[in-house]
Phi, psi and omega in degrees: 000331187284343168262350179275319165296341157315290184310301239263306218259346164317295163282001178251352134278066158014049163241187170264171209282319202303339196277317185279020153265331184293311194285012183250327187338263201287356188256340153304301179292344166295344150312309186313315183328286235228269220293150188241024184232155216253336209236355170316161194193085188278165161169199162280133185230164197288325148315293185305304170333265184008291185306337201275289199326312202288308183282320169299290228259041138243029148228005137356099186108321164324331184103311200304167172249146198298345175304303203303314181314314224254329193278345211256326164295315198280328180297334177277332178274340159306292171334290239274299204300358185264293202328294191311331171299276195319346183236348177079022190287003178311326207263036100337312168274358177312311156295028192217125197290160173309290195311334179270329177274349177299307191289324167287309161316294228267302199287328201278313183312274190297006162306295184301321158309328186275311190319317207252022156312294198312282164328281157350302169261004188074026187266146183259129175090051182219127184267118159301338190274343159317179177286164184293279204317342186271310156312339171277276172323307184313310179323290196317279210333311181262047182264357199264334211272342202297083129038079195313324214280304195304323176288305176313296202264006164288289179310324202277296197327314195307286159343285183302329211255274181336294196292337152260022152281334183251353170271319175309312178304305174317307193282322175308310183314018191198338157196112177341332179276339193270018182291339195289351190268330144315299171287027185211028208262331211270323196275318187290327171330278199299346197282330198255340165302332188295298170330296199297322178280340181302324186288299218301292155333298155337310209270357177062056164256191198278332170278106207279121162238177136322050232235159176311331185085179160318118152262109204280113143233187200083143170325174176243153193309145160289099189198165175298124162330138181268114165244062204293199180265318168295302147327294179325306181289285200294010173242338207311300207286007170237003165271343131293000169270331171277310183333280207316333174265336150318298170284336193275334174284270210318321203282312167315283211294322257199316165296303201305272193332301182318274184318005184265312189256330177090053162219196180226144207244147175264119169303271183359302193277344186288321166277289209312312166325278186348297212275323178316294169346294205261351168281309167272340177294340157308328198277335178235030179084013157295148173270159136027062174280187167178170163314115141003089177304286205303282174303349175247353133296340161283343219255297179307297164299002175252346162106042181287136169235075093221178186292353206288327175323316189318330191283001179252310157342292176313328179258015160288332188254343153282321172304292194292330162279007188240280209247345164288338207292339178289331176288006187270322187338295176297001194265116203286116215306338185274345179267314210279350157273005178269344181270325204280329159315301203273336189261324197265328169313336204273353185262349136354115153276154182273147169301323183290244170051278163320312158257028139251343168293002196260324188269039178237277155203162191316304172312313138020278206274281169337281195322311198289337181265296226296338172289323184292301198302319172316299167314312175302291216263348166240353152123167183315288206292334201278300185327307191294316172307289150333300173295347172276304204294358184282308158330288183301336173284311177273356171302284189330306189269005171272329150295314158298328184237089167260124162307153185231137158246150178286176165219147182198149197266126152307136165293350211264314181235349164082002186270139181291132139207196216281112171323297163343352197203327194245153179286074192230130156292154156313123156340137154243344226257359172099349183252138199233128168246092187281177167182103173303145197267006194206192167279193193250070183246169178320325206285333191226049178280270153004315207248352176290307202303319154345269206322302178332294176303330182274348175266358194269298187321297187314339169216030153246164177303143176270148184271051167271127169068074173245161206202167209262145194235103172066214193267039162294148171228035155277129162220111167321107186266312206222143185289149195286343171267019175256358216245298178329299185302269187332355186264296171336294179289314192287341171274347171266019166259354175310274233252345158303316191282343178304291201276344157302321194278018175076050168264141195311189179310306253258304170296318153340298201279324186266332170289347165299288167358281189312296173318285217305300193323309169297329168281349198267346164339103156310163179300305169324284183346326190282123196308178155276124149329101144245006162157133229245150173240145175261090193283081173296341180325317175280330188304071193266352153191168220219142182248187184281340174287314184308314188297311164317294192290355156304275153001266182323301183304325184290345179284322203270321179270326158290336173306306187280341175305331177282311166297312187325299179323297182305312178340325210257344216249351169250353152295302181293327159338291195300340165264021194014053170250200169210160191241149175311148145000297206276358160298271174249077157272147161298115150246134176288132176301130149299108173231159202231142174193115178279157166045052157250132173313135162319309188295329187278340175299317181282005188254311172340283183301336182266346153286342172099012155258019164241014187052180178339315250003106200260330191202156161212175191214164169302152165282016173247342200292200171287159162240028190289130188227115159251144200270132132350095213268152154287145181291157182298117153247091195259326206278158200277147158228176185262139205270346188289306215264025111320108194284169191271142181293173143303074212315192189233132160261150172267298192321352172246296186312344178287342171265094176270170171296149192266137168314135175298327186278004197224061144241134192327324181306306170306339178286322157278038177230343195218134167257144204252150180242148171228166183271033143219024157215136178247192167291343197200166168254020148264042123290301183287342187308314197267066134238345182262000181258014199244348173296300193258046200252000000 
């Protein structure tokens, strides 16, 4: 496989064919060295060409020769790829996700497919190195111009190669040797396409093809990159774009295999090999290699079990630069882009791929086109950059925008879980149980607290037209059809995400039910705030910001828990009835928080928002925990003549004295209760109804 692609990946570094055989040469056994993956296959690959093509022919015209330009990007991307080992700066590509290089790979792919149009069909005057869309219109424009001959042995290689890629599948299933007819399919190609212009030629007939041409044999001289200061300034930023991409290959590709056979690979030595690689492989006229998508799955499936396979590469690439290269000549150009077309397609993803990373999650889903499209439409180098920032951008909004689930207990098993997912109900009962999907920091602190208040509104009584009365201090903020919506849209995202997480019919059928039941509601009908659980189980750390918007939130949710109240108590004015006692009598609102970490607890207590800590027990002791009953407040009050509490800065207030029982030391030996955080979210549930008894 390594030498008609060495020849293929050549011409797509706008190099003579002979420099991607120099780069399949030296770098595998210097892998055997240095590299830890038993299945690796380094050499020239079809993105990094790309990238070298992309960097020779935009210095076009510089005076440099496109050879010098291409060793010279690769000594610098070495250079770049050992520093980034030695300061340790790899752990940089930890960002950028499996889904942005799926999007990326994939957008690069069909770059390279758009590139060899041209070739394929004998069209003249086409820059390839352009962005794919650019490379398209050029095609189209000039489509009159294309070369039937070049289309004939472009389209038949196409042909030829399919029908034994599919025949090679078949036939293995029955006997294992004819797999092999697959991994030589690309050498049977050039042979008989080859065969064939060589008679043509021979025979002086009119049909004229394109063909490679002169092929330099014997090694190439050994000497230092020619590297001026200038060279130097127009390649260093795109020699960090091959660094970058050099790894983001190599590395993918060696997990991958690895996670296949169950063994384990050193990342670390795996750049360092990189960088060795291209630094001394310069010296004997290679370009930008890296691991193989293609060749190093053939590598695995052919039964390699150590690095050691690279040394037979190498003299596979030597015996063809020594003694082939005059057989190359005739291999006509419209085939090495019909080989180079059919190998770069298989690194495509499928759309389904894309929509399930889309049901795995949206963001995702998102990251993998906007890298493909970045790529499709400003070229490879833009592609990667985009693709980093995409990455780093959805690291962000998967943190900033953490889902809050609503939670509600099966009647059948009592465990709350998420209304959004399970055949479950909306609350009815006035106790609202939440549960943040991430920790509580400065980054998505805001969008928790928000979220919270609109789903406490969104399925409790709208306070409508409760307004400010004598020194009361209610006023109606929001119109009651702004209230209609907002109710509207959260049950239909409810009940949407149901039938997104796959639920059978059966439940179908009851969320139909359940939806009609929720819309038909009145406004009355809708329970009272009477006190929200924070369910902390996702929560692994929690700032001084995070803290604040708990605060806030509970200053906001007793506020509003208190208009319900007037609500019912001037509705019933107005219908000159009276509603029982235990409907709007006042109880002070609550919030509770269950299945908090020791570490997010101890931040708790010491700002002072989880009251006191009244008891803790042994890991030996029962484990029956009991909360701390509150005195009863049941009896009605008058609600005008409450003041709004003083909300809390946290910047004066965070330093409380630490409780003796929340030092750290104490923290693996005892677990601590307080009277609103508990072991479970059925504790709180029964310490708030045991609250209000």
């Amino acid at each position: 496989m390594v030498i008609p692609q060495g020849i293929a990946y050549a011409t797509l570094a706008q190099l003579p064919p002979e420099y991607g055989l120099y780069t399949a040469f030296l770098g595998p056994i210097l892998y055997t060295i240095f590299g830890t993956s038993k299945d690796i296959s380094l050499g020239p690959t079809a993105v990094i060409s790309l990238l070298t093509g992309q960097a020779v022919a935009s210095m076009s015209g510089s005076g440099f020769r496109p050879e010098t330009i291409a060793i010279a990007l690769a000594f610098l991307s070495g250079i770049i790829n050992l520093f980034m080992r030695i300061v340790n700066l790899t752990i940089i590509i930890e960002f950028i996700s499996i889904p942005v290089i799926i999007g990326f790979t994939s957008g690069s792919s069909v770059s390279i497919i758009a590139g060899q149009l041209p070739s394929l069909m004998g069209i003249k005057g086409v820059k390839t190195t352009d962005p794919t869309i650019n490379i398209l219109i050029s095609v189209f424009r000039k489509i009159k111009t294309a070369r039937y001959q070049d289309i004939i042995f472009g389209v038949s290689t196409l042909i030829f190669l399919l029908i034994l890629k599919k025949t090679s599948s078949t036939l293995a299933k029955k006997n294992k040797r004819y797999y092999y007819i697959g991994v030589v399919k690309n050498a049977l190609a050039i042979i008989l396409f080859t065969s064939i212009s060589y008679g043509l030629a021979k025979s002086k007939s009119s049909y004229v093809l394109s063909v490679v041409g002169t092929v330099k044999s014997g090694f190439y001289s050994p000497r230092l990159p020619e590297i001026s200061s200038e060279l130097f300034s127009k390649l260093i930023v795109k020699a960090i774009t091959v660094t970058v991409v050099v790894i983001l290959e190599h590395v993918a590709i060696a997990k991958a295999l690895a996670r296949i056979d169950h063994y384990e690979i050193n990342s670390n030595s795996e750049v360092l090999s990189q960088g060795i690689v291209n630094v001394i492989s310069s010296f004997f006229g290679a370009y930008a290699s890296t691991g193989s998508f293609s060749r190093s799955s053939v590598n695995r499936t052919s039964g390699s079990q150590t690095p050691f396979n690279g040394v037979w590469t190498t003299v596979v690439v030597a015996i063809s630069i020594l003694f082939l290269s005059k057989a190359f000549f005739y291999i006509p150009r419209a085939t090495m882009s019909g080989i180079i077309m059919l190998s770069v397609f298989e690194l495509i993803s499928s759309p389904k791929s894309v929509i399930n990373l889309w049901k795995i999650g949206p963001i995702d889903s998102i990251s993998t086109v906007v890298a493909f499209l970045a790529t499709f439409f400003f070229g490879v180098e833009i592609g990667i950059y985009s693709a980093a920032g995409v990455s780093v951008l959805s690291v962000v909004l998967k943190s900033a925008l953490p889902k809050i689930s609503l939670l509600s207990d099966s009647k059948s098993s009592k465990v709350y879980t998420d209304v959004s997912i399970f055949d479950v109900s909306i609350p009815s009962s006035g106790i609202v149980v939440i549960r943040p999907e991430d920790s509580i920091i400065f980054l998505n602190a805001s969008h928790i607290k928000h979220k919270i208040t609109d789903i406490v509104s969104s399925i409790t009584v709208y306070p409508e037209n409760v307004e400010s009365e004598g020194n009361g201090f209610f006023i109606s903020s929001n119109s009651f059809e702004s209230f209609k919506k907002k109710r509207l849209e959260y049950l239909n995202t409810i009940f949407r995400h149901r039938k997104f997480y796959n639920i059978n019919k059966t439940i179908n059928n009851n969320d139909d039910s359940r939806y009609n039941d929720e819309l038909n509601k009145k406004n009355e009908d809708l329970p009272i705030l009477k006190a929200l659980v924070v369910d902390m189980s996702a929560v692994s750390t929690i700032d001084a910001t995070g803290i604040q918007a708990l605060i806030d939130v509970k200053e906001e949710l007793a506020d509003y828990s208190k208009k319900q109240v007037k609500f019912f108590e001037n509705l019933n004015k107005s219908n000159n009835s009276t509603s029982s006692a235990n409907t709007i009598a006042y109880s002070e609102f609550e919030i509770h928080y269950a299945n908090v970490s020791p570490s997010v607890l101890r931040v708790m207590e010491i700002s002072g928002i989880t009251g006191p800590t009244i008891s803790y027990r042994n890991k030996n002791s029962s484990l029956n925990l009991q909360s701390l009953e509150n005195s009863p407040s049941g009896s009605s009050k008058n609600l005008d003549a409450i003041a709004i509490s003083k909300p809390y800065n946290i910047a004066t207030n965070l330093m409380f004295p630490m409780n003796e029982q929340t030092a750290p030391e104490d923290l693996n030996k005892y677990s601590f209760v307080s009277d609103n955080v508990h072991r479970s979210i059925k504790d709180a549930i029964t310490s708030i109804y045991n609250n209000r008894v």
